[in-house]
C-alpha angles and dihedrals in degrees: 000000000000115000122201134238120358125241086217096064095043090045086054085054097048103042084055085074087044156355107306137139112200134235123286105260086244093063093032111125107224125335096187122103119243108260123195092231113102106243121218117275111292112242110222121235118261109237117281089020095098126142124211090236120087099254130176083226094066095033096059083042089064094038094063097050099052097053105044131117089263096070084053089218096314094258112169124248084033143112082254102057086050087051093047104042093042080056094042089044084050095053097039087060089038099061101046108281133131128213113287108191096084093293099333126087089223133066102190109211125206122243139179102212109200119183120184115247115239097344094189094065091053112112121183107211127201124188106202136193075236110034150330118268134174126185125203130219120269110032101020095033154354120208133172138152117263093190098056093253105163095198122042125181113171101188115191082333101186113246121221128182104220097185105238087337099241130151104198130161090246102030125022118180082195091066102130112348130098118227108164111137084008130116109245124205123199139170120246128258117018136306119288094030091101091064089022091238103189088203095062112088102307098337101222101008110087108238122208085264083072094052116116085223091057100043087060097039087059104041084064099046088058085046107249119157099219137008125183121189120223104233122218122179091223097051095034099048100227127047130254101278081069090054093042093045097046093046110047106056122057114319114206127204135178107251119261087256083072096023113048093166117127112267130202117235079225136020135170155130152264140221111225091243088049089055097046095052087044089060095044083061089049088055087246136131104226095195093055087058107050080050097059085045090071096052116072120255092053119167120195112243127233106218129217095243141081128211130208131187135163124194147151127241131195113223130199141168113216135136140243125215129227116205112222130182130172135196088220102231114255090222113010103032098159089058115076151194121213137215124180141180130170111242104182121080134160112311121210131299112203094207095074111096115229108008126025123167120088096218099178093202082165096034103057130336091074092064098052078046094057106036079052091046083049099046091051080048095054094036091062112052128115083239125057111218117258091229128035135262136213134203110205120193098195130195140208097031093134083059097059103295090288091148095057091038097065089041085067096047092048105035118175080215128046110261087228082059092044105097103183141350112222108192128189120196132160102346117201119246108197109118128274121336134210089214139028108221113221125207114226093008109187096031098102147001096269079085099083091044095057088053101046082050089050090048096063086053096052089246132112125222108237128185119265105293089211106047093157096069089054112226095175089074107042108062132067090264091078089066079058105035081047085057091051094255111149098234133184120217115180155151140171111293131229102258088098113191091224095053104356114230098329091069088033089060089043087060097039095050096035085062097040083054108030097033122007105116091346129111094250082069078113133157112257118206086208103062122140104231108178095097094049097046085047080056097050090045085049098056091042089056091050099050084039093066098041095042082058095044130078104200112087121229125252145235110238125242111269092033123133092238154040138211125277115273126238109288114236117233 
């Protein structure tokens, strides 16, 4: 089949900007031009039948396997996560790595798995000025513990509306108002999204205050008991059924020893209907209220109306691995690139009818896919790279990039050696692209390497086309990016050659609605993989070049961080 964009030509480009030999024309992944006409279906590799090129053969081949039925939805803790990280471990060593974890292949990571005792029973109950209401979990409401409680009882707890509960330097919902032992409400993303202000905060762009990490975070820290976020499909990103989904099966946390960060005793969400019948029996107009979040000078509201719940919780302390392998540097071994990819989702609930398996084959089996497509790419050069490269298979990111963020705090190579962090998630497959879109672009240096990579493949690298649903902030680069570590974070944009950005907009949204952390994430033997396969070269290009190179790339002026200081010995 015809394979787009060739390496050889992106790793010319970029050694024109520094010292790099490319790679040897047998290892080389494509050298055929994309071309706007659909090729026929790829037929995957059989096992032990792999190249050393990226191919979207054995990338499909991988694909498949990953999210198949076998893995059971990659949840961690599970029989699954043994399955996939055994098969993750086996092709790490098969292609040419060595163990990366200071001398293991695994890094096990600590977790707290809480699962909510008989869901169906819970019943959320709020004692209005109007009128009495209860929501049930699942299509009204989610709840869980965040602080390992195994019993919550929440009695007339007072119920107050703290606009997007958020305690900035410039902007704080808490002004004034008292909610310790109280049950807070907020919107979802950050102030001025309601009436899209571009002078609060960054108008359209979702900032970490809309995080839902964050909006928790904070209500504890002001001492609430409770705080439940109003979801919204616009400001969240991603409709109910994610939040449902996410919610209602195990939810696993790093124990306060790695995580020191405050926790609610209880913690949920909203759908947008349940809120608005909450407020009417509270003798409010909902509506009216997420409207006045939005306009400065905005005071949290104390409603007329108590709540009360009462739930069990099992609570067990367990671990998690990340796989980790490294091509050890020829020159330069203690500096490192890194490449990461997800590889838990959300595992299976038996009570689904139909399907149920949430097999995540785009987030995020193509990215375990792609960083091992990459490794056999780099481990079989003619050339060995000056510095050296990891390959991280990280896990509970679903949870809150737990995985990736003890990675970081426990780094088999210093931060102030880690030169860059490249991390696939969830790559579009939808055929060849006139642009990449890069999140975060402008933050850092590795700006200019991505587009001198896109260039030799006759693309341009464009900003997120979708700010609001803040993608900087919802994949395993920002615990690097928080350390101070550059990292690119990038996919295939929605200018597609075969319909431009119309038809772009149809795929990306038919997968945020039809897939995305939903059982019909499947895998699809039609698939059009020419884009994706121009990403992972890409990517490839991009690590090439810094794994060759001894200067370290920079944050830009105006951005929120800086590089890692100089460890100490």
């Amino acid at each position: 089949m015809m394979r787009p964009l060739f390496l050889g030509a992106v790793v010319l480009v970029l050694a024109a900007c520094g010292q790099q030999e490319p790679p040897s024309a047998s290892t080389t992944p494509g050298t055929t031009p994309v071309a706007d006409s659909r090729p026929a279906p790829v037929v995957p590799t059989g096992e032990g039948k792999f190249s050393a090129a990226i191919t979207a053969e054995d990338f499909a081949s991988r694909l498949q396997t990953l999210s198949s039925d076998q893995f059971e939805g990659r949840q961690p803790g599970t029989l699954g996560e043994r399955v996939t990280t055994a098969y993750i471990k086996d092709q790490f060593e098969r292609v040419g790595l060595k163990p990366g974890n200071n001398g293991n292949w695994f890094q096990t990571v600590p977790m707290v798995q809480t699962d909510l005792q008989d869901p169906a029973a819970v019943r959320i109950k709020v004692k209005g000025a109007s009128s009495e209401v209860e929501f049930g979990i699942g299509k009204d409401s989610v709840i869980n513990t965040l602080n390992g409680s195994v019993e919550v009882k929440l009695a007339d707890s007072p119920i107050v509306f703290a606009g997007y509960g958020v305690n900035a330097p410039d902007w704080n919902d808490y002004a004034g108002i008292d909610v310790k032992g109280k049950t807070v409400i907020v919107l979802v993303n950050d102030p001025g999204w309601g009436n899209q202000d571009p002078e609060l905060f960054k108008g359209r762009a979702l900032t970490y205050y809309g995080r839902w990490t964050y909006k928790y975070e904070e209500a504890a820290r002001q001492g609430a008991a409770a705080l439940f976020i109003v979801h919204e499909t616009a400001g969240a990103g991603y409709p109910w059924e994610v939040v449902e989904n996410g919610w209602t099966g195990p939810q696993l946390a790093l124990p306060i020893s790695e995580d020191p960060a405050p926790r609610l005793e209880s913690a949920g969400w909203f759908s947008e209907d349940a809120a608005t019948r909450l407020f009417a029996a509270a003798g409010m107009d909902f509506a009216a209220l997420k409207k006045s979040a939005d306009l400065r000078g905005f005071k949290a509201v104390e409603l007329d109306a108590k709540v009360s719940v009462d739930y069990r919780s099992k609570v067990v302390t367990t671990s998690s691995e990340n796989v980790i392998g490294v091509l050890p540097g020829s020159e330069r071994a203690d500096e490192a690139i890194v490449y990461t990819a997800h590889w838990d989702h959300l595992g299976k609930d038996d009570k689904l009818s139909g399907d149920q398996i949430f097999n995540g084959t785009i987030d995020n089996a193509s990215g375990v896919a792609g960083i091992i497509e990459i490794a056999e790419a780099f481990t079989h050069q003619a050339t060995p790279p000056k510095r050296s490269v990891v390959f991280a298979a990280v896990t509970l990111e679903e949870s809150g990039l737990l995985g990736a963020q003890y990675y970081v705090a426990h780094s088999p190579f210093a931060l102030d050696k880690t030169v860059a962090n490249i991390n696939i998630d969830a790559l579009p497959i939808i055929g060849p692209t006139r642009n990449v879109t890069m999140i975060g672009l402008g933050q850092s240096e590795l700006d200019e390497y991505a587009e001198a990579a896109a260039k030799a493949q006759n693309r341009v690298v464009s900003a997120d086309e979708a700010p609001e649903k803040g993608h900087f902030f919802r994949s395993d680069h920002l615990n690097f990016i928080r350390a101070g570590v550059p990292a690119l974070y990038a996919m295939s944009g929605l200018d597609l050659l075969d319909g431009g950005e119309a038809a772009g907009r149809k795929a990306a949204d038919d997968y945020t609605t039809n897939r995305y952390h939903k059982p019909s994430d499947n895998y699809d033997p039609n698939w059009d993989y020419r884009g994706v396969i121009a990403d992972l070269d890409l990517f490839y290009a991009v690590g090439r070049k810094l794994a060759d190179e001894s200067s370290f790339p920079q944050w830009k002026p105006g951005s929120d961080f800086s590089r890692p200081t100089t460890a100490t010995p």
